[in-house]
C-alpha positions as CSV (number, residue, x, y, z in Angstrom):
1,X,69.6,90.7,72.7
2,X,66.5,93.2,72.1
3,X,64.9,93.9,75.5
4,X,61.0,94.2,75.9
5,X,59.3,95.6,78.7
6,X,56.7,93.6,80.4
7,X,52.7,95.2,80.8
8,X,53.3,93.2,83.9
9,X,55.6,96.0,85.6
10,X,53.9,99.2,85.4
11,X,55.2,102.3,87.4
12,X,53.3,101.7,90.1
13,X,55.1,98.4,91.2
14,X,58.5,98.4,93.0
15,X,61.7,99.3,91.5
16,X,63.7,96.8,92.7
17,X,61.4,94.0,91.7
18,X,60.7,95.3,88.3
19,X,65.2,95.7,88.2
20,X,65.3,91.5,89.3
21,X,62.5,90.7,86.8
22,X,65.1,92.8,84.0
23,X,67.6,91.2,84.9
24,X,66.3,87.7,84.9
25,X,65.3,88.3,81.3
26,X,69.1,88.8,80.2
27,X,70.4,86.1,82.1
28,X,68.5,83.3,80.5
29,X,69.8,84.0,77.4
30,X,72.9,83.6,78.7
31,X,74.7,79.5,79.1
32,X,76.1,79.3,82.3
33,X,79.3,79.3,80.9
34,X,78.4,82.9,79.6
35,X,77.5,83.7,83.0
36,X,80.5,82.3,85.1
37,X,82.9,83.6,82.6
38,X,82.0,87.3,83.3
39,X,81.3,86.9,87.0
40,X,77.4,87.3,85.7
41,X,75.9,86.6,89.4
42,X,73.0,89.3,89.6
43,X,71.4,90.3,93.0
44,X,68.3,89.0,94.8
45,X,65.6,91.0,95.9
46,X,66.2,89.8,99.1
47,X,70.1,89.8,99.3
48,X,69.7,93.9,97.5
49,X,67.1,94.8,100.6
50,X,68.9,93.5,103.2
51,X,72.1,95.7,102.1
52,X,70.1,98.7,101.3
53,X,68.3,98.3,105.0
54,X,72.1,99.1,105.9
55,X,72.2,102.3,104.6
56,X,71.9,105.1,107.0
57,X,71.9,108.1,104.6
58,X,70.2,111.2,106.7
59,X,71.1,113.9,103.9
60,X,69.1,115.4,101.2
61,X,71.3,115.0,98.9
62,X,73.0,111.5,98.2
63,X,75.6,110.7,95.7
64,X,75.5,106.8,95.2
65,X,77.8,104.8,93.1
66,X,77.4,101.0,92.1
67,X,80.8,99.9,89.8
68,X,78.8,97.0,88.7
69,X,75.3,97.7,88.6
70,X,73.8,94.4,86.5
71,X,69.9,95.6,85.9
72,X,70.2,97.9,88.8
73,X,68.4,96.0,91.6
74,X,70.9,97.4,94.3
75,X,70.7,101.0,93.2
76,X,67.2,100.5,93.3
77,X,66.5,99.3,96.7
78,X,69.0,101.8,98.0
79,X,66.7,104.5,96.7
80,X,63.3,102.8,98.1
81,X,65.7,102.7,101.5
82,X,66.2,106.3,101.4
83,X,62.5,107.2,100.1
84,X,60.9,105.2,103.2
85,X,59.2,107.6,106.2
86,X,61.8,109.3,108.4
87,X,64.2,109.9,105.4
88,X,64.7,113.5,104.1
89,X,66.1,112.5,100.9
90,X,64.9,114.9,98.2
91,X,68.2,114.8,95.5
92,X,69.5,111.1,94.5
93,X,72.6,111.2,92.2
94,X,73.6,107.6,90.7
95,X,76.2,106.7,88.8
96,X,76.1,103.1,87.1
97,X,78.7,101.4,85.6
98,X,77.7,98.5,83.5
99,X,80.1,96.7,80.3
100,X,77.9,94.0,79.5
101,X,75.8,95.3,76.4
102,X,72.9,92.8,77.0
103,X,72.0,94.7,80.0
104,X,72.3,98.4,78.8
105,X,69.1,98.8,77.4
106,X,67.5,96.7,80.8
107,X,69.4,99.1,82.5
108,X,68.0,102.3,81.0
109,X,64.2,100.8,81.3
110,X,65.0,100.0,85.0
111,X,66.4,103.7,85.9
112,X,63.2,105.3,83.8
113,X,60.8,103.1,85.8
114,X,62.7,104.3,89.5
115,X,63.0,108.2,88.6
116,X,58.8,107.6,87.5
117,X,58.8,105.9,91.3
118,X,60.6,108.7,92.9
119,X,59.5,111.8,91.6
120,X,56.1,110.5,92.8
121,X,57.7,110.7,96.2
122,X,59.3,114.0,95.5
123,X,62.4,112.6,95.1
124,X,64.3,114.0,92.1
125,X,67.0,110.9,90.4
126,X,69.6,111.8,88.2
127,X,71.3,108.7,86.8
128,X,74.5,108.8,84.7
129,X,75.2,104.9,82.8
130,X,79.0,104.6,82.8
131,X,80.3,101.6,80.0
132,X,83.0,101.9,80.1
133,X,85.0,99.1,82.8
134,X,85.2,100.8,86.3
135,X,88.1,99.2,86.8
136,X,90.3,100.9,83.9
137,X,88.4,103.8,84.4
138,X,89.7,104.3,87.8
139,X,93.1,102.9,87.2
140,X,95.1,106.1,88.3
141,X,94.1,105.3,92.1
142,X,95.3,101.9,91.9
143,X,99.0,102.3,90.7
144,X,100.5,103.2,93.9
145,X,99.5,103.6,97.3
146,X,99.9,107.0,97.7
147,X,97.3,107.7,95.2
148,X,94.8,105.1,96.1
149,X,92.9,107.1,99.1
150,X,94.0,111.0,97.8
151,X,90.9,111.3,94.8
152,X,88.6,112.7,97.9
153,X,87.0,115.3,96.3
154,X,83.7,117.4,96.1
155,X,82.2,115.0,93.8
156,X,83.0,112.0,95.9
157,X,80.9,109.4,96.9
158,X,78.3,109.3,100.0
159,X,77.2,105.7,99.0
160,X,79.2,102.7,97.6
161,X,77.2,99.4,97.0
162,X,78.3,96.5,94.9
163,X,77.9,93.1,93.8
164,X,81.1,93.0,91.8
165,X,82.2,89.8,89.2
166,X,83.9,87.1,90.5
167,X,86.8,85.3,88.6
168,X,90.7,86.1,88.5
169,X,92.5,87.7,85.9
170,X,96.0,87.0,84.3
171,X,98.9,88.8,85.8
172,X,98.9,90.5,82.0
173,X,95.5,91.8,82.3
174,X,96.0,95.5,81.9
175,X,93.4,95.7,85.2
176,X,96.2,94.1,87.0
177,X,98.9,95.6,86.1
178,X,97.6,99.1,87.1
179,X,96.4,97.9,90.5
180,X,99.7,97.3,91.7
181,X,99.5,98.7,95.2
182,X,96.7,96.2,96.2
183,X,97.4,92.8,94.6
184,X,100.4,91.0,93.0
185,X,99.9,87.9,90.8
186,X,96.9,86.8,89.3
187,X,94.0,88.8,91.1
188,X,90.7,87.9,91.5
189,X,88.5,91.0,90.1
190,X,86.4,91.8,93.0
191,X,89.2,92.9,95.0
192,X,90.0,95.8,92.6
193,X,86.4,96.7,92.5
194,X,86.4,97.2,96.1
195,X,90.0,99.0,95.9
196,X,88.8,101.5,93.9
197,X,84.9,101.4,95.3
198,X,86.6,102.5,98.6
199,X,89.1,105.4,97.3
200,X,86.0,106.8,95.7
201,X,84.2,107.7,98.6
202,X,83.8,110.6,101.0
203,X,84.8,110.5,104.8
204,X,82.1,109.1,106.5
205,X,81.3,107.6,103.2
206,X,79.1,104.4,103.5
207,X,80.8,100.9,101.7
208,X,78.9,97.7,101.0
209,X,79.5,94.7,98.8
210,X,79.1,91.1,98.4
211,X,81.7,89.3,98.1
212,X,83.7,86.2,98.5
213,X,85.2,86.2,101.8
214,X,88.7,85.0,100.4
215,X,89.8,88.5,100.9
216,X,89.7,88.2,104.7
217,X,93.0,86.0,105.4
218,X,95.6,84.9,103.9
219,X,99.0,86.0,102.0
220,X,97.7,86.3,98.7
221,X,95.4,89.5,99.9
222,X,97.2,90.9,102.7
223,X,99.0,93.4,100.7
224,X,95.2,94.7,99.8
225,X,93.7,94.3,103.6
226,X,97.0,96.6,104.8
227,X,95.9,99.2,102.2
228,X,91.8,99.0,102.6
229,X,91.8,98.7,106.1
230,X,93.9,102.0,106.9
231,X,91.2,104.0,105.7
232,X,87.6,101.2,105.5
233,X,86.6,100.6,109.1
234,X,84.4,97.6,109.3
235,X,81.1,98.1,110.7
236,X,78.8,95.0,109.9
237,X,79.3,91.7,108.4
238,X,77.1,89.0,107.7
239,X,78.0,85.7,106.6
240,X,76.6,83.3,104.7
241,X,76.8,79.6,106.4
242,X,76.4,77.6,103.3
243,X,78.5,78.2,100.3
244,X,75.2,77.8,98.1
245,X,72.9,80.2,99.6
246,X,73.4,83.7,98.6
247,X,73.4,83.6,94.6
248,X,71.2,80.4,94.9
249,X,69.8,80.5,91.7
250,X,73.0,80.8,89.8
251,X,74.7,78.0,91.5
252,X,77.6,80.7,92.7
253,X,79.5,78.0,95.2
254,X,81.6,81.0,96.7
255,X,81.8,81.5,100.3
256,X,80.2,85.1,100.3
257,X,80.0,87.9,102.9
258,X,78.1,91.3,102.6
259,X,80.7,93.8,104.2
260,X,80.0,97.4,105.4
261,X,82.6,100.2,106.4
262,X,82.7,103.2,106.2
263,X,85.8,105.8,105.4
264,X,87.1,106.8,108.3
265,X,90.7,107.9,107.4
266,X,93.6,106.7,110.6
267,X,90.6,104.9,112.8
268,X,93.6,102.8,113.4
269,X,95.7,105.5,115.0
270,X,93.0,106.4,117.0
271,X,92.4,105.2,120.5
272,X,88.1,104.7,120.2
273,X,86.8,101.5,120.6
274,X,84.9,100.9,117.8
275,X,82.6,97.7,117.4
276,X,81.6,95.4,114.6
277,X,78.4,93.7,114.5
278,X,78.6,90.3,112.9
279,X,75.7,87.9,112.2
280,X,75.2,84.9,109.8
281,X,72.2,83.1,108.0
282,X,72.5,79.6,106.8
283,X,71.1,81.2,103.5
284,X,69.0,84.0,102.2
285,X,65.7,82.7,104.0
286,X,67.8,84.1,107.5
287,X,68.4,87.5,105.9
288,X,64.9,88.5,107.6
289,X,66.2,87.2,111.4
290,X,69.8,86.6,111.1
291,X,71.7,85.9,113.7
292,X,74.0,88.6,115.5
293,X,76.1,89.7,117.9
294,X,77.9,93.0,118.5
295,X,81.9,92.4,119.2
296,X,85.1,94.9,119.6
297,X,86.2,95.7,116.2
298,X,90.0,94.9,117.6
299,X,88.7,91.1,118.6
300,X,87.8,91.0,114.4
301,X,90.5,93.1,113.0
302,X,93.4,93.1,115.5
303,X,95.0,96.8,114.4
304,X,98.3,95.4,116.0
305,X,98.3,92.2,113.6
306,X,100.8,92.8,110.4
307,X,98.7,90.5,108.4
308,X,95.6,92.0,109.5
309,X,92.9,88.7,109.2
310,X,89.5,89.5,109.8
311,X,87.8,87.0,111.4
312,X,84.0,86.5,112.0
313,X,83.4,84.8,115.3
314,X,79.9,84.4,114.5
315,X,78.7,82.5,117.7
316,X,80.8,82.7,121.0
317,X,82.4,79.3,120.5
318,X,84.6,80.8,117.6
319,X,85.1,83.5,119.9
320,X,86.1,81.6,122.7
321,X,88.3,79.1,120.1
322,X,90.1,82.3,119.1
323,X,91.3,83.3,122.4
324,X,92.6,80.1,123.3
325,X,94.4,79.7,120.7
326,X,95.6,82.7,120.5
327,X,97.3,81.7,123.7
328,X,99.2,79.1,123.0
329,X,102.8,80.5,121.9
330,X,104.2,77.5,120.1
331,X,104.4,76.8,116.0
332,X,105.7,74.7,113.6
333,X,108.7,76.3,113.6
334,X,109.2,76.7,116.7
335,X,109.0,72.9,116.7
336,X,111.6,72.1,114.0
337,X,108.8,71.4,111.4
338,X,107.7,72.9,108.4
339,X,104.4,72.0,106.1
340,X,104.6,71.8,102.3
341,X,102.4,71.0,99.3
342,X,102.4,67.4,97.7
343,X,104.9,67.3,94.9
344,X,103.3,65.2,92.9
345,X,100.6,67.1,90.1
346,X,99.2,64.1,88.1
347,X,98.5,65.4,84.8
348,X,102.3,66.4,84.4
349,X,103.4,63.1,85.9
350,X,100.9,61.1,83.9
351,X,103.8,58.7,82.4
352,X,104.6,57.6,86.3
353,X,101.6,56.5,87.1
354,X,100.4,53.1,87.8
355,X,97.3,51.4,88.8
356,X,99.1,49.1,90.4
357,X,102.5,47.8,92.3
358,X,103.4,44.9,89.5
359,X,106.3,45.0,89.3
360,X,107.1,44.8,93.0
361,X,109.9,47.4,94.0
362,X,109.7,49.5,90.9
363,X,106.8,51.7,92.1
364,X,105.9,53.0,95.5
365,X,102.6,54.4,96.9
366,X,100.5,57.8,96.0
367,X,98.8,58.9,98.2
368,X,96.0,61.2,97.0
369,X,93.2,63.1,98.9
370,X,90.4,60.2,98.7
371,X,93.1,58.1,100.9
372,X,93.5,60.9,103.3
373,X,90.3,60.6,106.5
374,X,90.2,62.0,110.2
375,X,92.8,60.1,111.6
376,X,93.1,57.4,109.0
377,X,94.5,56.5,105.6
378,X,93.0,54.0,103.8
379,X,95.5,52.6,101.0
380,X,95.0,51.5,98.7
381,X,91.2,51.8,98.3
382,X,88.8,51.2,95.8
383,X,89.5,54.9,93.8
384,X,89.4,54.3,89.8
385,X,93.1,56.6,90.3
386,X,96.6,55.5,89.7
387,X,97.9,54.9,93.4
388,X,101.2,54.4,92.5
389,X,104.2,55.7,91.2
390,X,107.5,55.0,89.4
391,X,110.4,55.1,91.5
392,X,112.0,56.6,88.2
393,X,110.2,60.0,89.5
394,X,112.3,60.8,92.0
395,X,114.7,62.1,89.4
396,X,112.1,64.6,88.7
397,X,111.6,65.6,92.3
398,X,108.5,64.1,92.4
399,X,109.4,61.5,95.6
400,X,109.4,61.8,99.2
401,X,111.3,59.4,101.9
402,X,108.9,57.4,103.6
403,X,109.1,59.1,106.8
404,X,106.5,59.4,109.2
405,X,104.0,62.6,108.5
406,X,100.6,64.2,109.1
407,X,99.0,64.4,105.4
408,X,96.3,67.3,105.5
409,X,93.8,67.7,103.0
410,X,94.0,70.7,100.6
411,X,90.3,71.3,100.2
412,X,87.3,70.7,101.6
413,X,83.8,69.3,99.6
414,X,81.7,71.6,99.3
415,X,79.3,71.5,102.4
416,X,81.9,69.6,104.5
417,X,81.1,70.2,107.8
418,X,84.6,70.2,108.6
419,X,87.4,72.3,106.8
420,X,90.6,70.5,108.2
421,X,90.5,66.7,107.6
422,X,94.6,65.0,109.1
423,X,95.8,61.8,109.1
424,X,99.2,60.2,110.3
425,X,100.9,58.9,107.9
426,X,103.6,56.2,109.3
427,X,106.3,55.0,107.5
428,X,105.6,51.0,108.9
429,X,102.7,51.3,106.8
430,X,104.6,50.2,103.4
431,X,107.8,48.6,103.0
432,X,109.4,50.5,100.5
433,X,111.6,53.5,100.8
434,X,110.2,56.1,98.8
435,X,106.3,57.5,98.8
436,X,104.6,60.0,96.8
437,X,101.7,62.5,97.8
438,X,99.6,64.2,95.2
439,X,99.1,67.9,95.3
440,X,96.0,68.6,96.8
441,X,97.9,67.3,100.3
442,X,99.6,69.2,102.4
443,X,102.3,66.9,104.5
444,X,103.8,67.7,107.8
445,X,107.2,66.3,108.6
446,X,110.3,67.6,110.6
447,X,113.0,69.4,109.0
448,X,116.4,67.8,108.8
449,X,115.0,64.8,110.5
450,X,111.5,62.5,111.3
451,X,108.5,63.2,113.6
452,X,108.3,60.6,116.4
453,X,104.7,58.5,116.1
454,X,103.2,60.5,119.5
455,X,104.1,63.9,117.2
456,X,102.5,62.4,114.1
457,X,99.2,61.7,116.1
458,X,99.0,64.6,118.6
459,X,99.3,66.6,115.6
460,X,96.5,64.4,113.5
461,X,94.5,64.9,116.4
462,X,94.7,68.6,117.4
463,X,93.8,69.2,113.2
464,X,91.0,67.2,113.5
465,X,89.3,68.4,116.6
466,X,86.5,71.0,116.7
467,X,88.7,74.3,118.4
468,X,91.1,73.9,115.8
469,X,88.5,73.9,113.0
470,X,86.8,76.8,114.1
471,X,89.4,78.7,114.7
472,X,90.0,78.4,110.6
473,X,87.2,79.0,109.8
474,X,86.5,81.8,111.9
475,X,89.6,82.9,110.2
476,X,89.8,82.1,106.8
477,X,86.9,82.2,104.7
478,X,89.4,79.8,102.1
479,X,87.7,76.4,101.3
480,X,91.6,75.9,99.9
481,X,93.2,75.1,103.2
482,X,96.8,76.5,102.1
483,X,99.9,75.7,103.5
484,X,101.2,79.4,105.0
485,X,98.2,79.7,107.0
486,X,99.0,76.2,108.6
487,X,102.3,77.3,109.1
488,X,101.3,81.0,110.8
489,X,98.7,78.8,113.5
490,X,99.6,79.2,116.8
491,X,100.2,75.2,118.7
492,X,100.1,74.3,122.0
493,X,103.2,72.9,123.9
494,X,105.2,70.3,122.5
495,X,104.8,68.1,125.6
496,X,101.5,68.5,125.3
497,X,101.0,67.4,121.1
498,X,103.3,64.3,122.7
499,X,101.0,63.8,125.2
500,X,98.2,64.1,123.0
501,X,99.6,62.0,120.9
502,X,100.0,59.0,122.8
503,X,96.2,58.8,123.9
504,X,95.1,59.2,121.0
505,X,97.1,56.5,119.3
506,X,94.4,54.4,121.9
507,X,91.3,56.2,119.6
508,X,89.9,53.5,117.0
509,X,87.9,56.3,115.7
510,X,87.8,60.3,115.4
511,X,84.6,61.3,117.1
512,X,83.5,62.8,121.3
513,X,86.4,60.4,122.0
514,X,88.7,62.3,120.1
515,X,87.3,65.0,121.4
516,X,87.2,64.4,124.9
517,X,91.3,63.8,124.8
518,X,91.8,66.9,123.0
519,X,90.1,68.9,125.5
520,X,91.2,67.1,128.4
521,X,95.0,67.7,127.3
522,X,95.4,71.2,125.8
523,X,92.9,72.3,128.4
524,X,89.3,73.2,126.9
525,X,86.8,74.2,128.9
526,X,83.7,72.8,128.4
């Protein structure tokens, strides 16, 4: 697309707004398919501020990289940041790596405008535009670990801020293939970004991104937290409380996080006790008066912890959720239970599938995430879905005994106000033998054997009530609730589940009831 420059924006007038309005101009000529397909999400002046107020700087000289710069709104307000009274910045070095061709010449009009702006201030910008992909062009640090954190050089980095693209790549992708010694699988992009954001910097070096917060927890990134975290030491967070606010005028339904560390190579090793201020806005309109609190940095990112979660206590009930249960010492396991993923994935089983039971005995139930509410299944319902299945299936693997379980939903809509929704599931509920859950249910059961009733509803409870919520959510930033973090949560006593259990079975409905029992019997303190 041809790019003109508006008579509205004249040298005078802010960098950083005249890099949004640049930006803005590219991006509707883009579908949103276009957009969401390249990870297209660009900055808002008030998001890029809000990081750029992060930046310390104190140095004449500043050497700032941004791997994905858009129209440049973040390098822009960085530069503003560093211009404003009590800064001594006189030399600003950028580097701006941008693939997208639509935005090259937006680019170049938006640096222009910014080194007009700054030399006015005495401030002298040099500005390289990299297109070539940051990713590939860094690949050499990402290969093994050993490399990843050894390119500290002269030329390094005293400034690294991002809003990188969001979307996974195949495991063919030549970008992850080369980053071997932080992901495996099918990585989403924005982890390699920061991968190689991080190894470019200088000690002391100054890190910030948005980005999802998926990276925080869970198995699928802890090979990259074990390698960033050695050498990024977390030193603010903010989180967004609503999934819509940060990117809300391209619809971006990610659970984002802006993230600051800086390099400080073996802070782990060392016996300081560092801190971590965390705050939270429900959206962008908090960013001016968000709420905070400062907290030990080993509370967030225990450095003893193998799968090194970070979690975001934002207010002290997820702080005070964490430590109790952290306390408790039982599991799954521990309990001769295990948690797995419904079998049954309907468009590969679509020949099995019935709308309804006729002919009695040669189909059994399917149970399916609509059926599944706090502490209740409603089958059959009115849902337009199959909610059966052939008995035939089972030769597939596709079948389940009808035993007694706790059925766990896999995700959560997208402004749920709860994350983990559980249900017993008892085998008296049907007469048949057989049962079939779909595949975005997780199912709870006991290996080699059946959970009693009391152990189906203690554990239905203790899912649905409020500590256990937060505590996932203080923990995982996933609004996929996956089956290995179930598995890794610490429980309380078996006698007490039982106990639990048994009350609760006297609960018509989930509610201050519900949650009354549950405090009452693992011991909450209210």
């Amino acid at each position: 697309m041809e790019f003109t420059e508006s008579s509205h924006f004249r040298s005078h007038d802010r960098p950083t707004y005249y890099a949004d309005w640049a930006g803005a101009q590219v991006v509707l000529h883009k579908s949103a398919d276009e957009r969401k397909a390249n990870g297209l999400y660009l900055t808002p002046v008030d998001v890029a501020e809000f990081m750029a107020a992060q930046v310390h700087g104190g140095k004449s000289e500043m050497r700032i990289l941004d791997p994905a710069a858009g129209s440049g709104t973040l390098l822009c307000a960085v530069v503003e940041r560093l211009a404003s009274a009590g800064n001594r910045l006189q030399n600003a070095e950028l580097t701006a790596y941008e693939t997208d061709p639509d935005l090259h010449e937006p680019l170049a009009a938006v640096i222009d405008n910014l080194k007009r702006w700054a030399s006015r201030r005495r401030i002298r910008v040099i500005a390289t535009v990299e297109k070539n992909d940051f990713v590939l062009t860094h690949a050499h640090l990402l290969g093994t670990t050993r490399h990843l954190f050894d390119s500290l050089t002269s030329s390094a980095f005293d400034v690294v801020i991002a809003n990188p693209p969001y979307f996974k790549i195949p495991k063919c992708d030549p970008r992850a293939q080369a980053a071997t010694s932080v992901v495996h699988g099918q990585p989403n992009i924005y982890a390699l970004f920061m991968a190689a954001g991080a190894a470019l910097l200088r000690e002391r070096g100054e890190f910030l991104f948005i980005v999802p917060r998926s990276f925080a927890s869970g198995p699928y990134f802890r090979l990259f937290r074990e390698t960033f975290f050695a050498r990024m030491r977390p030193t603010r967070i903010h989180v967004f409380g609503s999934r819509r606010e940060a990117f809300g005028r391209d619809e971006v339904l990610q659970e984002n996080i802006i993230f600051k560390a800086v390099r400080d190579d073996g802070w782990q090793s060392r016996d300081s006790r560092f801190k971590v201020y965390v705050s939270s806005s429900v959206g962008r309109a908090g960013l001016r008066t968000p709420a905070g609190r400062v907290l030990p940095l080993e509370q967030a990112l225990s450095k003893s912890a193998a799968d090194k979660v970070l979690r975001l206590p934002t207010l002290k009930e997820g702080e005070a959720a964490v430590s109790l249960v952290d306390s408790w010492t039982g599991s799954l396991h521990q309990y001769g239970m295990n948690i797995s993923t419904g079998p049954v994935v309907p468009f590969r089983a679509t020949q099995f599938l019935h709308k309804t039971d006729v002919p009695i005995g040669s189909r059994v139930p399917l149970i399916w995430m609509n059926h599944v509410h706090a502490m209740l299944i409603s089958f059959p319902n009115g849902t337009r879905k199959p909610q059966y299945i052939g008995r035939e299936a089972v030769k597939k693997s596709l079948l389940l005994p009808n035993r007694n379980y706790v059925l766990l939903r896999r995700f959560s809509p997208k402004e749920e106000v709860r994350r983990l929704v559980a249900a017993p599931w008892l085998k008296s509920l049907v007469c048949c033998s057989l049962l079939g859950i779909e595949n975005h249910l997780n199912y709870i059961y006991r290996t080699g054997g059946e959970l009693a009733e009391e152990e189906a509803f203690g554990l239905a409870a203790l899912f649905n009530a409020k500590i256990l919520d937060t505590y996932f959510r203080v923990s995982s930033g996933n609004t996929q609730v996956s089956a290995t973090e179930l598995r890794a949560m610490p429980l309380p006593p078996l006698d007490k589940i039982r106990l639990l259990g048994r009350r609760a079975k006297t609960v018509n409905c989930p509610g201050d009831a519900l949650e009354q029992i549950v405090g009452e019997t693992v011991g909450i303190v209210r």
